[in-house]
C-alpha positions as CSV (number, residue, x, y, z in Angstrom):
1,X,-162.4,-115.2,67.0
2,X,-164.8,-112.5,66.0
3,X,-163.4,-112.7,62.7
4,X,-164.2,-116.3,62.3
5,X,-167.9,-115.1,63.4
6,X,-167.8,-112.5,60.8
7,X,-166.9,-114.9,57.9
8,X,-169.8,-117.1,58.9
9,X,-172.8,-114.4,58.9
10,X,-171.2,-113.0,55.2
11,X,-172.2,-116.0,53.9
12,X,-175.4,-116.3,55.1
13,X,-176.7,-113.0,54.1
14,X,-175.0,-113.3,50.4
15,X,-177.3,-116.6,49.9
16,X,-181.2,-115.3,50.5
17,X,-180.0,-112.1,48.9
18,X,-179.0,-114.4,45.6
19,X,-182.0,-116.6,46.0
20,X,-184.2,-113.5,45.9
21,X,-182.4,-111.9,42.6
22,X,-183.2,-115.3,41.3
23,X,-186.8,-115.6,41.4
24,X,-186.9,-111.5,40.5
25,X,-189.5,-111.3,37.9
26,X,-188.3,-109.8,34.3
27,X,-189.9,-108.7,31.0
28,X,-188.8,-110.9,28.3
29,X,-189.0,-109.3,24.6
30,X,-188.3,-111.0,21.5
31,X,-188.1,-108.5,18.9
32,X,-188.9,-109.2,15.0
33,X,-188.4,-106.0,13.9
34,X,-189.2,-102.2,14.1
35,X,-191.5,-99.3,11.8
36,X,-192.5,-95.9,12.2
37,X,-196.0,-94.8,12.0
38,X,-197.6,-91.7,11.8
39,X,-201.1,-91.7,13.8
40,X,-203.3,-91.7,10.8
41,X,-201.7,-94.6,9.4
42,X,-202.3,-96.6,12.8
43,X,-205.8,-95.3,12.5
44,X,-206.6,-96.8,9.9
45,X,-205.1,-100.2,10.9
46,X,-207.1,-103.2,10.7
47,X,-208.2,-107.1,10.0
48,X,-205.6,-108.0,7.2
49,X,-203.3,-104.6,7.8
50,X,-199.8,-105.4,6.3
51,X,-196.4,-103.8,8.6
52,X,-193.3,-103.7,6.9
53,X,-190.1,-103.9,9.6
54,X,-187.0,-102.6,9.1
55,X,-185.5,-106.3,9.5
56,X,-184.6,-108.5,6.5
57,X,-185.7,-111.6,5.8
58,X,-182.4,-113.8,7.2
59,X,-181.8,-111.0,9.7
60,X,-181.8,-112.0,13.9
61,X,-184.1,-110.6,15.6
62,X,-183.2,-109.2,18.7
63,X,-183.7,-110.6,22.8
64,X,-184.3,-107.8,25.7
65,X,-184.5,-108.6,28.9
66,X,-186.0,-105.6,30.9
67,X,-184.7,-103.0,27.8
68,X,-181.7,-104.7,27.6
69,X,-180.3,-106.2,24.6
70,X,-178.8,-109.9,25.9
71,X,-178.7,-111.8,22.9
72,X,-179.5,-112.4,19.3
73,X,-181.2,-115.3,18.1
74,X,-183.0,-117.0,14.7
75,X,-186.5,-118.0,14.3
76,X,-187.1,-121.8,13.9
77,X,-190.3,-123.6,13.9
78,X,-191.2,-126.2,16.9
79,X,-193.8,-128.5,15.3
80,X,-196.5,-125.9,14.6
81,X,-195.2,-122.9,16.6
82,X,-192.8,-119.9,15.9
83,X,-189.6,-120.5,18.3
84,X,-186.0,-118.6,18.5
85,X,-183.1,-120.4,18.6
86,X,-180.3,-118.2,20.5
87,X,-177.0,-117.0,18.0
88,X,-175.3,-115.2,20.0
89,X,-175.6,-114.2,24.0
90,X,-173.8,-111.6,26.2
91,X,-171.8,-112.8,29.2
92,X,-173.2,-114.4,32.2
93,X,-171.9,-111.1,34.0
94,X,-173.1,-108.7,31.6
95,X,-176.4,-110.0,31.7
96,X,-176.7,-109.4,35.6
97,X,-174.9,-106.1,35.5
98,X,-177.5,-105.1,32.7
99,X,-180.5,-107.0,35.3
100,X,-178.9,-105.2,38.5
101,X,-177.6,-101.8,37.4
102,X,-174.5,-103.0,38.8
103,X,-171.1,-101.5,37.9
C-alpha cells in the first residue's frame, strides 16, 4: 500500500516541476554572421558604416538558444519583414539537455 501512495505523489511533483521548465524564460539569438574588429575600427563606426560577416550570401545563419546552437535556418521575407525559416533542428531531447544542463 505505501507503494501505491508513492506512485501517486511522483507524479504530482514531476507535473509543476515541467510546467515551471516550460514557462522558463530563454535568450533567443538568430545569428547572421560574425567579424572581428579591432577598437579603432569600432570607433570610428557610424551612420552608413558597412560590416562584412564571415557568412556567404546562400549560407544559414545560425539559431542559439541560451549559447546553444539548436538549429539552422534560411532567411525568407514575411510581407515586409526579415523572417527565418528553420533547415535543420536538433532533437527534442538535445534541445532540453542543452536548456537544462542535463546529462
Amino acid at each position: 500500500m505505501s507503494d501505491t501512495k508513492k506512485e501517486n505523489k511522483n507524479p504530482k511533483k514531476v507535473v509543476p516541476q515541467f510546467q515551471k521548465l516550460m514557462e522558463m524564460p530563454v535568450t533567443a539569438r538568430l545569428v547572421l554572421g560574425e567579424c572581428r574588429m579591432d577598437i579603432e575600427e569600432i570607433l570610428k563606426l557610424g551612420q552608413g558604416s558597412m560590416l562584412e560577416l564571415n557568412t556567404m550570401v546562400n549560407e544559414d545563419f545560425k539559431l542559439y538558444i541560451n549559447d546553444a546552437e539548436i538549429a539552422k535556418a534560411k532567411s525568407v521575407m514575411v510581407g515586409e519583414k526579415l523572417g527565418a525559416q528553420i533547415k535543420e533542428i536538433s532533437s527534442t531531447e538535445d534541445r532540453l539537455k542543452d536548456l537544462t544542463d542535463l546529462e
